[in-house]
C-alpha positions as CSV (number, residue, x, y, z in Angstrom):
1,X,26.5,8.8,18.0
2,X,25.5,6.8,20.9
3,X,24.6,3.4,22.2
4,X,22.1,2.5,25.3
5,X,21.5,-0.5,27.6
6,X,18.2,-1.6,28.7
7,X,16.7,-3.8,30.7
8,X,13.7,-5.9,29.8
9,X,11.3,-6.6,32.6
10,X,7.8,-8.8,32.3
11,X,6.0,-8.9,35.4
12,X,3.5,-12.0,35.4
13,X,-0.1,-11.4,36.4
14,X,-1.9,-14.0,35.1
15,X,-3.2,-16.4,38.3
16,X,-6.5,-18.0,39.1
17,X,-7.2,-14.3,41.2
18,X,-6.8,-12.1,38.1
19,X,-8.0,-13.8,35.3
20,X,-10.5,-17.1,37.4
21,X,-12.8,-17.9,34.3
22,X,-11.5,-21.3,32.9
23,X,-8.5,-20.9,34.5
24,X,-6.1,-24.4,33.4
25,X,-7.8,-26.7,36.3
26,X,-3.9,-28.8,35.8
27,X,-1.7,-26.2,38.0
28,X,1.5,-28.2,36.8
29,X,0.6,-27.8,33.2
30,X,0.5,-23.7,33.7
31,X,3.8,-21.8,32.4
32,X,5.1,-19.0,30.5
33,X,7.7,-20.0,28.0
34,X,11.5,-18.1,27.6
35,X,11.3,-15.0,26.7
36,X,12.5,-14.5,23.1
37,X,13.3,-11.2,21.1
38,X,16.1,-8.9,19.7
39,X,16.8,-5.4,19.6
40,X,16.7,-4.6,15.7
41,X,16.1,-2.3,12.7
42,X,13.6,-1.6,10.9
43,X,14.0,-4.1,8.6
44,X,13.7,-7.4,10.4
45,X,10.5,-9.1,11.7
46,X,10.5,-11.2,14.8
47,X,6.6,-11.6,14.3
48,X,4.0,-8.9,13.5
49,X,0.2,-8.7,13.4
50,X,-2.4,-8.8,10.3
51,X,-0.1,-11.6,8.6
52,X,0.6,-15.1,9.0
53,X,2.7,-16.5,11.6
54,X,6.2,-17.6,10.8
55,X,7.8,-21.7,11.2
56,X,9.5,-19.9,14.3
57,X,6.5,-17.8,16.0
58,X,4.1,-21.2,15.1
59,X,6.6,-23.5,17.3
60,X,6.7,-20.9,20.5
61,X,3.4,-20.5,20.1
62,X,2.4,-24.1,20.0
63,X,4.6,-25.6,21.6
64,X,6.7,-23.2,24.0
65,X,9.7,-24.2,22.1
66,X,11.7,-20.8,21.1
67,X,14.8,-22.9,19.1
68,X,13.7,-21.6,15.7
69,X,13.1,-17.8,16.7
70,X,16.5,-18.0,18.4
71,X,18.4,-19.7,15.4
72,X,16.8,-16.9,13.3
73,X,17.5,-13.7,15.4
74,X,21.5,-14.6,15.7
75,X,21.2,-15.4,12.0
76,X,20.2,-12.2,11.3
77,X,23.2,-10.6,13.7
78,X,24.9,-7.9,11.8
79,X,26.2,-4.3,12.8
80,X,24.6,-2.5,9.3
81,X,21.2,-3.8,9.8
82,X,19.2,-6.7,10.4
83,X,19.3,-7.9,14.6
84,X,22.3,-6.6,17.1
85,X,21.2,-8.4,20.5
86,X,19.7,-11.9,21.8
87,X,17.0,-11.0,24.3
88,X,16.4,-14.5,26.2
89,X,15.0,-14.7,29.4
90,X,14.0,-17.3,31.9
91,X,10.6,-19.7,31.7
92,X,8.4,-20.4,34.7
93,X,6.1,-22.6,35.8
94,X,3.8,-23.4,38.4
95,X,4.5,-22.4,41.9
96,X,7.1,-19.7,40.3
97,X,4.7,-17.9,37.9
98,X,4.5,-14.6,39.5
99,X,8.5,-14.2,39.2
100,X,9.7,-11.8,36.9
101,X,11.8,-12.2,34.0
102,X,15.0,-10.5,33.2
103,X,17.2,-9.5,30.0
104,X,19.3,-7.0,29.2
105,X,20.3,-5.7,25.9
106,X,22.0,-2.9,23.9
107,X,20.5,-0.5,21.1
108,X,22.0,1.6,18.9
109,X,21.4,4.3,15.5
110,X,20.6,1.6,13.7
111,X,18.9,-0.9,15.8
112,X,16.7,1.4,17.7
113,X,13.6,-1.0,18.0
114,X,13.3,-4.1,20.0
115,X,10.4,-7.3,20.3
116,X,10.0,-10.0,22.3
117,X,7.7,-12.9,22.8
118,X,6.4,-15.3,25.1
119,X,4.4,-18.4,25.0
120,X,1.5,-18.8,27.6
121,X,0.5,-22.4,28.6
122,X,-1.7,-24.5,28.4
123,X,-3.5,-22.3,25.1
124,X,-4.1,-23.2,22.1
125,X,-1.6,-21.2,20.1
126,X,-1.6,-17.9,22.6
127,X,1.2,-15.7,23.3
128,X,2.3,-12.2,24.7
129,X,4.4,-9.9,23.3
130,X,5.1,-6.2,21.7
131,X,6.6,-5.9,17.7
132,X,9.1,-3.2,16.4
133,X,8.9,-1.2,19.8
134,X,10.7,2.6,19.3
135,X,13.2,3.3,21.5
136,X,14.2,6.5,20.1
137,X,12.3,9.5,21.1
138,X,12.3,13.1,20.2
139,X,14.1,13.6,23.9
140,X,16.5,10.8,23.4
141,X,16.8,6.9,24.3
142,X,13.7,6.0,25.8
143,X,14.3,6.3,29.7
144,X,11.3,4.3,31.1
145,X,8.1,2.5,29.9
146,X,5.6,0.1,30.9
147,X,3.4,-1.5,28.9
148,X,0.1,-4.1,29.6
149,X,0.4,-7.3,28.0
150,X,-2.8,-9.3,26.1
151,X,-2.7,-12.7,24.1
152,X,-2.5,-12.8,20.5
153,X,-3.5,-15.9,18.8
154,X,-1.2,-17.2,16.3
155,X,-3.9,-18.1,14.0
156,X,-2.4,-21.7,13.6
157,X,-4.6,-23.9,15.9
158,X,-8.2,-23.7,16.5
159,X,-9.2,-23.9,20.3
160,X,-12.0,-21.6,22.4
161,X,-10.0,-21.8,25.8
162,X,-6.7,-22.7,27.8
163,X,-7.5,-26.4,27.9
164,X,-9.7,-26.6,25.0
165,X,-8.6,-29.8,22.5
166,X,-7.2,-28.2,19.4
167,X,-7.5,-28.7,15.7
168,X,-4.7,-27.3,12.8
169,X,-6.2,-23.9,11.4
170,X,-6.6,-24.5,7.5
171,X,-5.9,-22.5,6.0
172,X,-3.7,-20.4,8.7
173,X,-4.9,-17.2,10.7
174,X,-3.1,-13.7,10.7
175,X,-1.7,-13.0,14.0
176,X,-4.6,-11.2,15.7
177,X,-5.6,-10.2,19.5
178,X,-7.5,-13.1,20.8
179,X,-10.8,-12.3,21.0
180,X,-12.6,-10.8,23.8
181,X,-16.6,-10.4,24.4
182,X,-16.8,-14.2,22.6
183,X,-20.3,-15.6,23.0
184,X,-19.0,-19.2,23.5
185,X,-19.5,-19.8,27.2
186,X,-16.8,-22.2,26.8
187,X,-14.3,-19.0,26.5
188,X,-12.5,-17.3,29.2
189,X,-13.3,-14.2,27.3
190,X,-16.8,-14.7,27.4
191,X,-19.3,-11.6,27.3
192,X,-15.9,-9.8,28.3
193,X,-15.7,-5.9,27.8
194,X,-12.2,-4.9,26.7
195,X,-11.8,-2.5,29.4
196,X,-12.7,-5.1,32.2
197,X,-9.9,-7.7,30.9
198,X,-6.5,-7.4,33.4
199,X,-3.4,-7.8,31.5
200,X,-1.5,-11.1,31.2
201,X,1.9,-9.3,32.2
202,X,3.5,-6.0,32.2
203,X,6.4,-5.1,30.4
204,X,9.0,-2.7,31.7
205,X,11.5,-0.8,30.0
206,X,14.2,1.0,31.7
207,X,17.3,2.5,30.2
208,X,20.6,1.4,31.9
209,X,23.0,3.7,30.4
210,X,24.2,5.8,27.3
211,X,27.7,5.6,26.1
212,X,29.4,7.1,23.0
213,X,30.9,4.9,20.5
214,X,34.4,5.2,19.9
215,X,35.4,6.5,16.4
216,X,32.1,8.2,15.8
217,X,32.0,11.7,15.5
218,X,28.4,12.4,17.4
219,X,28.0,15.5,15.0
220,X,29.0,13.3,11.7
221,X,25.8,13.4,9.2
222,X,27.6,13.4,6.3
223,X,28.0,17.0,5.7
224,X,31.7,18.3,4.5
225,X,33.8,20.1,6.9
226,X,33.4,24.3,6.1
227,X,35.6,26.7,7.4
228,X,34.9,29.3,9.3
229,X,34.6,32.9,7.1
230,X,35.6,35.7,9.2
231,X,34.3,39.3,7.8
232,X,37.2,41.9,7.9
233,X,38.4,45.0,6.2
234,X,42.0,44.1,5.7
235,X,42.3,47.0,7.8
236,X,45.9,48.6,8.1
237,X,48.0,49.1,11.2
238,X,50.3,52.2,11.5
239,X,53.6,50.2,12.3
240,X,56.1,52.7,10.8
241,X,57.4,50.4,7.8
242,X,54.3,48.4,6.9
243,X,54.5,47.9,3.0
244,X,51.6,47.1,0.7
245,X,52.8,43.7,0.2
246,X,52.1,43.1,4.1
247,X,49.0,44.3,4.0
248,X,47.4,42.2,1.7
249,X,49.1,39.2,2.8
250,X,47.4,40.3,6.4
251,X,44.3,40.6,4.1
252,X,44.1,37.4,3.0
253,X,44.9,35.6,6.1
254,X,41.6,37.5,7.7
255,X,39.0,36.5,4.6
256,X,38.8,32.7,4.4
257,X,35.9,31.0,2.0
258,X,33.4,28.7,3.0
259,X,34.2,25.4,0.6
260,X,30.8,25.2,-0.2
261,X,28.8,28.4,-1.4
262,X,25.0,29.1,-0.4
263,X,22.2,27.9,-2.8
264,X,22.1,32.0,-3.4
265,X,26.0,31.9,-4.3
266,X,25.8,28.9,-6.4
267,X,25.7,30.5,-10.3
268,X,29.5,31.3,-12.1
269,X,29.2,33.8,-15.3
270,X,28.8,31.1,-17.4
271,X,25.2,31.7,-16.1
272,X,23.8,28.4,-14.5
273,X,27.2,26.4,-14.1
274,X,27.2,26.5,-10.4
275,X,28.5,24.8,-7.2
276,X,27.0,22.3,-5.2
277,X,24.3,23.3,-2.6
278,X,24.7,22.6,1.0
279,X,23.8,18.7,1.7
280,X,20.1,18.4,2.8
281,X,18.9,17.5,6.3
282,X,19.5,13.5,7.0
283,X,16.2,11.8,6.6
284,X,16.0,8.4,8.2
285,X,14.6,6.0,6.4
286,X,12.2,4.9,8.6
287,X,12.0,8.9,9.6
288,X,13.2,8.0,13.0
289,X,16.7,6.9,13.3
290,X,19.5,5.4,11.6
291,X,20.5,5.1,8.2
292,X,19.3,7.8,6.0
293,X,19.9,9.9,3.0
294,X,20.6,13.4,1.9
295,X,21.0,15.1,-1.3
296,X,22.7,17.8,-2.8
297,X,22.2,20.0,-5.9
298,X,23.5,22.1,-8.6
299,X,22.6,23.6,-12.1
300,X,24.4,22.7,-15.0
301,X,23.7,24.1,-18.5
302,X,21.4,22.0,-21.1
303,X,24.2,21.1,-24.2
304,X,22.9,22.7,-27.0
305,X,25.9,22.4,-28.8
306,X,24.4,19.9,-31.7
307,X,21.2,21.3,-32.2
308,X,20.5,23.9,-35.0
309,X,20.5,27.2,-34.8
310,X,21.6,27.4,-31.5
311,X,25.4,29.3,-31.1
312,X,27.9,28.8,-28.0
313,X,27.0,31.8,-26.8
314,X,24.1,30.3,-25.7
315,X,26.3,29.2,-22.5
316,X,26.5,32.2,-21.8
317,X,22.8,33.1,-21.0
318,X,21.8,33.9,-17.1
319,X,17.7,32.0,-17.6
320,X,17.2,29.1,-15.3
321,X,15.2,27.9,-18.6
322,X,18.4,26.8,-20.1
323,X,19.2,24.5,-16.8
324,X,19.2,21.7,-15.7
325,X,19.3,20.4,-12.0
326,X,22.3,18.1,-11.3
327,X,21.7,16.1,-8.1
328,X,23.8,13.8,-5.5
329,X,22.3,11.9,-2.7
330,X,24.4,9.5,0.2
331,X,24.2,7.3,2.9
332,X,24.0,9.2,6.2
333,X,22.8,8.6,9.6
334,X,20.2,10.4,12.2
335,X,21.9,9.7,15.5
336,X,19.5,9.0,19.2
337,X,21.3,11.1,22.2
């Protein structure tokens, strides 16, 4: 199993030459707040969109204060789930808003998925970010990625532009792009194709570096050691004085059984009494990476032994109709190289 280090990397376009219409006419009001975020598992939520905003995403948003989106990703800290890294990165403000913004975290099997977010001011309750980013890939830890970067709106104040006097949203908003192609004048987004909007940022992705952790076996998936069969005759040697007695002792020290049988192997001669299967393929749970199960099976017979008419013999019988399927699953993980 193995961990990566990445560096997070937001680029700042958003200036009076990129994006003119209603630009904030204050420049000393104009910012972008911390970067915020966490490299996690599936499980947690720093924010998401189609639902409502939580206390934490609400205060960035409104207010460029991260506290509460900070307090609840190192709440959450914990190496069997939840979040594993702080992302924080620095705020800017006006002369300094095209410098980038720097953080560096680690992932791992289990939190292989990162998001951030980042307040943009003066808005109403606007911010940038990504949500439950995959950094595992079929290949491996992601290597590079860039991605373009668009306001959401909270969905906790109403307001039609950057400066625009604000109202509380009742009832609340799910977290939504802001919209573009409004037919308010008033908007910066007015009449505006998609297409023709120029992103707010750009995100950048790199990995760092890969590294093993110690005490992990890389190949562990929760399958049982087997040993190694090896086909042989128990073939004699012509030694002068070999006796029976060595040759089967040199017999049996060539033919060595597997610990677990095939699914074709699996039925004793009390018919369906048989050993377990092979454990199954680890599927993740979120059918990526990290924590997963697998199963195993065997058939057992169906105890007849208080209903009438039936005899012990019945044991004894080879039909699969007289089985039933005994089944184990465990905890096991999908490992990201």
């Amino acid at each position: 199993m193995q961990r990566s280090t990445l560096r997070g990397h937001i680029q700042r376009k958003w200036s009076r030459g990129t994006h003119n219409l209603h630009f904030p006419s204050k420049p000393d009001d104009i910012k972008y707040s911390h970067m915020i975020g966490a490299s996690h598992d599936f499980t947690y939520t720093l924010w998401e969109q189609g639902v409502k905003a939580s206390d934490g995403l609400r205060q960035l948003a409104e207010e460029a204060n991260i506290s509460k989106l900070e307090r609840d990703v190192i709440l959450n800290m914990s190496e069997t789930g939840g979040t594993r890294t702080l992302i924080r990165g620095k705020m800017h403000q006006h002369p300094h808003m095209s410098e980038p913004s720097y953080a560096l975290f680690r992932v791992d099997r289990i939190h292989h998925l990162f998001s951030i977010a980042v307040a943009l001011k003066p808005s109403p309750d606007w911010f940038l970010g990504t949500s439950r980013f995959e950094l595992c890939t079929e290949e491996g830890w992601l290597e590079s990625h860039q991605l373009p970067m668009y306001p959401y709106d909270a969905g906790t104040r109403d307001g039609i532009s950057y400066d625009s006097i604000t109202t509380m949203t009742q009832p609340a908003d799910n977290v939504e792009r802001v919209a573009v192609g409004s037919f308010d004048k008033a908007s910066p987004f007015y009449q505006m194709n998609l297409n023709d909007l120029k992103p707010f940022a750009i995100l950048e992705v790199r990995r760092l570096d890969v590294y093993p952790l110690v005490g992990v076996d890389c190949e562990d998936n929760g399958e049982e050691p087997k040993r190694k069969r090896i086909k042989g005759s128990g073939r004699k040697y012509n030694r002068g004085k070999g006796t029976a007695d060595e040759e089967e002792e040199e017999h049996e020290d060539v033919e060595e059984e597997n610990d677990e049988p095939l699914l074709a192997e699996s039925k004793t001669r009390d018919g369906c009494t048989g050993e377990w299967s092979r454990w199954s393929t680890c599927i993740a749970d979120d059918r990526i990476c990290g924590a997963g199960t697998q199963t195993r099976t065997r058939y057992i017979p169906i105890d007849t032994s208080d209903q009438p008419g039936y005899e012990s013999e019945v044991l004894q019988v080879k039909s699969i109709e007289n089985c039933q399927k005994d089944q184990q699953i465990q905890q096991c993980f999908v490992n990201c190289y």
